[in-house]
C-alpha positions as CSV (number, residue, x, y, z in Angstrom):
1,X,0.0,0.0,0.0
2,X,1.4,3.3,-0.6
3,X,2.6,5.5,2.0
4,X,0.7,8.8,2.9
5,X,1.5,12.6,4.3
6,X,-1.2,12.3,5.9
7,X,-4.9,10.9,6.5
8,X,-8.2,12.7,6.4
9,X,-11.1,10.7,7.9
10,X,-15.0,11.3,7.5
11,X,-17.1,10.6,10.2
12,X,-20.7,9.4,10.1
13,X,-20.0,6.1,8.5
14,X,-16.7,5.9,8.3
15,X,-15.5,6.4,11.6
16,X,-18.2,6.6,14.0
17,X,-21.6,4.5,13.4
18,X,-23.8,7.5,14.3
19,X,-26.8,6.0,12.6
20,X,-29.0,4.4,15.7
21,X,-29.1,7.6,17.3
22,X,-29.5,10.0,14.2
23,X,-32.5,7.1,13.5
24,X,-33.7,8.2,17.0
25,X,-33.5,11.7,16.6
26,X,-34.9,12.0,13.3
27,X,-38.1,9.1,14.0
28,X,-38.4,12.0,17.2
29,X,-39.0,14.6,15.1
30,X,-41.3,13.0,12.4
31,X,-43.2,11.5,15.0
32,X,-43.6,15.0,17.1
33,X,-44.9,16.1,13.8
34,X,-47.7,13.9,12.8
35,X,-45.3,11.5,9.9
36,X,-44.8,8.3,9.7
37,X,-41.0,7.1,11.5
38,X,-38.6,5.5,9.4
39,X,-36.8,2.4,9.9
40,X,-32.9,2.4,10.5
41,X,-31.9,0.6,7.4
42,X,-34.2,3.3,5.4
43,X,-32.3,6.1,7.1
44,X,-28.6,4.7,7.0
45,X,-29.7,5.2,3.0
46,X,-30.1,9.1,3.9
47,X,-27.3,9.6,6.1
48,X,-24.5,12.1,4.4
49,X,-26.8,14.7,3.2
50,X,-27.5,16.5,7.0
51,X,-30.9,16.2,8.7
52,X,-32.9,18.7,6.6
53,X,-31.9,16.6,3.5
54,X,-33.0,13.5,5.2
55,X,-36.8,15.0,5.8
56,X,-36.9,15.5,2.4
57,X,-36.0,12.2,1.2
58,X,-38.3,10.8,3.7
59,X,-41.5,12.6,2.5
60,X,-40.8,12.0,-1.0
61,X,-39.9,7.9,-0.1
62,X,-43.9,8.5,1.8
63,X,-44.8,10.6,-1.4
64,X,-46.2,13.6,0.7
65,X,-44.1,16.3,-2.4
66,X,-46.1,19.0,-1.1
67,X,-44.5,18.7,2.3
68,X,-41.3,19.0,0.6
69,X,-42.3,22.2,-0.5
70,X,-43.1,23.4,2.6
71,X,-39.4,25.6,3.9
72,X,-41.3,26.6,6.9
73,X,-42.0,23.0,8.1
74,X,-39.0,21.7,7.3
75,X,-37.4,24.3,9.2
76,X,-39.4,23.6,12.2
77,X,-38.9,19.8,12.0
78,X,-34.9,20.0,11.6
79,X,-34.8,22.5,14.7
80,X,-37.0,19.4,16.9
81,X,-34.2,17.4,15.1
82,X,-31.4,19.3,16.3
83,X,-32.7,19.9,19.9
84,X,-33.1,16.0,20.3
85,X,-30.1,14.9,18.6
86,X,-27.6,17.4,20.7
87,X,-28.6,15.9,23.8
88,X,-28.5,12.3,22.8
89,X,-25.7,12.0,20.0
90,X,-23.7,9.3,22.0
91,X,-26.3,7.0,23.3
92,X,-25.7,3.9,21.1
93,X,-23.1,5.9,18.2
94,X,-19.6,3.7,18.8
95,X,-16.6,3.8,16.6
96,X,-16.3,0.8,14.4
97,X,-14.2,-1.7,15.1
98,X,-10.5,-1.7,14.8
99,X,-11.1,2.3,14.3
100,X,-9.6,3.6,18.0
101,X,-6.2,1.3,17.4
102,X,-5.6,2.1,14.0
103,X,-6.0,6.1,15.1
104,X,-3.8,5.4,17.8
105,X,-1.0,4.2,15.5
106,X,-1.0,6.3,13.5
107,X,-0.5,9.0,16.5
108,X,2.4,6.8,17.5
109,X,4.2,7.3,14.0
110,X,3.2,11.1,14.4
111,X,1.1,10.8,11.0
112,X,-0.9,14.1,10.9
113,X,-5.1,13.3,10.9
114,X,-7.8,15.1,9.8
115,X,-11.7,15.0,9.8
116,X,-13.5,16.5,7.5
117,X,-17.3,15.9,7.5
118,X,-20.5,17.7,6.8
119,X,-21.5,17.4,10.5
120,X,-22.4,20.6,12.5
121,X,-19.7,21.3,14.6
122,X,-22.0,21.7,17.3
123,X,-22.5,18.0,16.9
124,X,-19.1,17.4,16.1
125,X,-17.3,17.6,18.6
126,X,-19.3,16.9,21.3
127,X,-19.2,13.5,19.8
128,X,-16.3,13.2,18.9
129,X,-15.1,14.1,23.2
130,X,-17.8,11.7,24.0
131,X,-16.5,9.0,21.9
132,X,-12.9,9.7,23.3
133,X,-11.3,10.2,19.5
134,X,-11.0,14.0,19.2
135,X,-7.5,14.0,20.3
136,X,-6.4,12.5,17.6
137,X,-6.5,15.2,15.0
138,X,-5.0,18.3,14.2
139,X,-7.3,19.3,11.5
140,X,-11.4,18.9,11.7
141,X,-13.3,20.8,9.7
142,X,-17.1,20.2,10.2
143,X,-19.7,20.8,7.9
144,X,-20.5,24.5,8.6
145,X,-17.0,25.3,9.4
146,X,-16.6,27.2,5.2
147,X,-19.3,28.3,3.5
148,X,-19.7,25.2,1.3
149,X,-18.9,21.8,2.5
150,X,-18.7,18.2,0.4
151,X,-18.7,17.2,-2.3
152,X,-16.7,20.9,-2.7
153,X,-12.8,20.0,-2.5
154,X,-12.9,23.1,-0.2
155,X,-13.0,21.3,3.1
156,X,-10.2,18.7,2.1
157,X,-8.1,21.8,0.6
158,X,-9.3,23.3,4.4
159,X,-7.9,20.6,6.0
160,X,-4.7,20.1,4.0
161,X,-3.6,23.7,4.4
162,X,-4.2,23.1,8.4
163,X,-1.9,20.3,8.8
164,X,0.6,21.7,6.2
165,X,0.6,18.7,3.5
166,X,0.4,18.3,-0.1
167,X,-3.2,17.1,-1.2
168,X,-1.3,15.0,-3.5
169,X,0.6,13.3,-0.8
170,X,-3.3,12.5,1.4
171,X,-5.3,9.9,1.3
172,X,-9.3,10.5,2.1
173,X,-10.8,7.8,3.9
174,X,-14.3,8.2,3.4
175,X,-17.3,5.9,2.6
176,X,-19.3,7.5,-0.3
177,X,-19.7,9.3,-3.5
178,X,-20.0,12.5,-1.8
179,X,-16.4,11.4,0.1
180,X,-15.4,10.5,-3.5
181,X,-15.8,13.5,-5.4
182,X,-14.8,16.0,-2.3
183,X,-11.2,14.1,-2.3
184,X,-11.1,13.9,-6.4
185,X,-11.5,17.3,-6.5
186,X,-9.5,18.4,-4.2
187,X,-6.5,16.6,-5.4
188,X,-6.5,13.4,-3.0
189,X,-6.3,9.7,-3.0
190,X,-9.4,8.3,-1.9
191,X,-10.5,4.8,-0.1
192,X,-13.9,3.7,0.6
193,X,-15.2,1.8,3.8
194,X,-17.0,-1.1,2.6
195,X,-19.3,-1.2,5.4
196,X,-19.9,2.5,5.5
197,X,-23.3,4.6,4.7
198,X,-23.1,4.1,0.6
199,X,-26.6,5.3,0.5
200,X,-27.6,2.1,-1.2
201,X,-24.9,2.0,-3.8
202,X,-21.7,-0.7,-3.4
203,X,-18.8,0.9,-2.7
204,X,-16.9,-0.9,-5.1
205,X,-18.9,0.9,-7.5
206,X,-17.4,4.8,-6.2
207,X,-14.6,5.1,-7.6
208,X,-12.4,5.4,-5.0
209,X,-8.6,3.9,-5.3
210,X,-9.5,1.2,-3.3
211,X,-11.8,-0.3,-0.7
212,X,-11.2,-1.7,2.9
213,X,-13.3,-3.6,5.1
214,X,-10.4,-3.2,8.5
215,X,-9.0,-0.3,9.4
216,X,-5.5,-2.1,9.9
217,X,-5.5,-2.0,6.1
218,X,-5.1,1.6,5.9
219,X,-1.9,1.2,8.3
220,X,1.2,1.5,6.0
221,X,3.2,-0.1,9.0
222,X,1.7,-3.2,8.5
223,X,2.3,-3.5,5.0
224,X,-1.1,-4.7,4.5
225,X,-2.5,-4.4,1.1
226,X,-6.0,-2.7,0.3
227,X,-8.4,-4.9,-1.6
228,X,-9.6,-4.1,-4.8
């Protein structure tokens, strides 16, 4: 496996599974609203977009399009979203296995790491002290930390510029198309978590430079080799 500068990591699928409690959180909100709750397989398909997105494609999926025309109740239904969620982010999220260790050494070999996702940072890092992994990066840049976040290379670039490396010399560890383009764009290497939130689409099918299923793989240390 080739050897990197330096790693930027996305979160909600990728590092952290975050999807029972969003699944709470959002069912909270539809539910305080009169709509029908989703199950958590339908919503790890919606995860990546940010909550208001995910309202959307949950009233088109129930075909109610006029409610998707509705700014004003959307509004209202992302802010009961974002009230719940903040105060119960960490009740069942847990970093996937094999993430904390590989983190760890990479600390150890004083590789610089990055997060860049399209999480609030209001919700980033409280979960990210909650989960005990926000001391291992120099860089996060959460979704409302620059005016636009991914699939715009800007957050990557962001990030880059933070921890003083070469795009060209990162790789983006991500687990979907949006992760994909963001790190194309902006110049990086990119490998895709098998069993991250694809939205429904394999992620052997991405584009990425490779896919992993362990996160030892991604250790250059261990002279593992990603599969294809």
């Amino acid at each position: 496996m080739k050897t990197y500068a330096a790693y930027l990591f996305d979160l909600d699928g990728t590092l952290v599974d975050t999807a029972p409690d969003i699944a709470v959180a959002f069912n909270h909100a539809m539910y305080s609203y009169g709509f029908p709750e989703s199950s958590e397989a339908e919503i790890r398909n919606w995860v990546g977009f940010g909550a208001r997105v995910m309202i959307v494609q949950a009233f088109e999926y129930y075909g109610l399009q006029k409610q998707t025309r509705d700014s004003g109740l959307i509004d209202d239904m992302f802010s009961c979203f974002r009230q719940y969620y903040s105060a119960n982010l960490a009740k069942l999220s847990k970093p996937y296995s094999g993430v904390v260790e590989a983190l760890q050494q990479m600390r150890q070999h004083n590789i610089p790491l990055g997060l860049v996702t399209n999480k609030a940072a209001v919700f980033t890092r409280p979960l990210l002290v909650a989960l005990n992994v926000g001391q291992f990066f120099q860089a996060i840049v959460s979704g409302d930390t620059l005016a636009v976040n991914k699939p715009s290379p800007e957050p990557a670039l962001h990030a880059c510029e933070l921890l003083k490396v070469s795009p060209a010399e990162t790789l983006f560890v991500g687990d979907s198309i949006t992760d994909v383009n963001c790190a194309r764009a902006a110049g990086c290497d990119v490998a895709c978590f098998r069993h991250g939130y694809n939205h429904g689409t394999p992620a052997e099918t991405l584009g990425a430079d490779f896919v992993f299923d362990t996160f030892q793989q991604l250790l250059p240390m261990n002279n593992t080799t990603a599969p294809n």
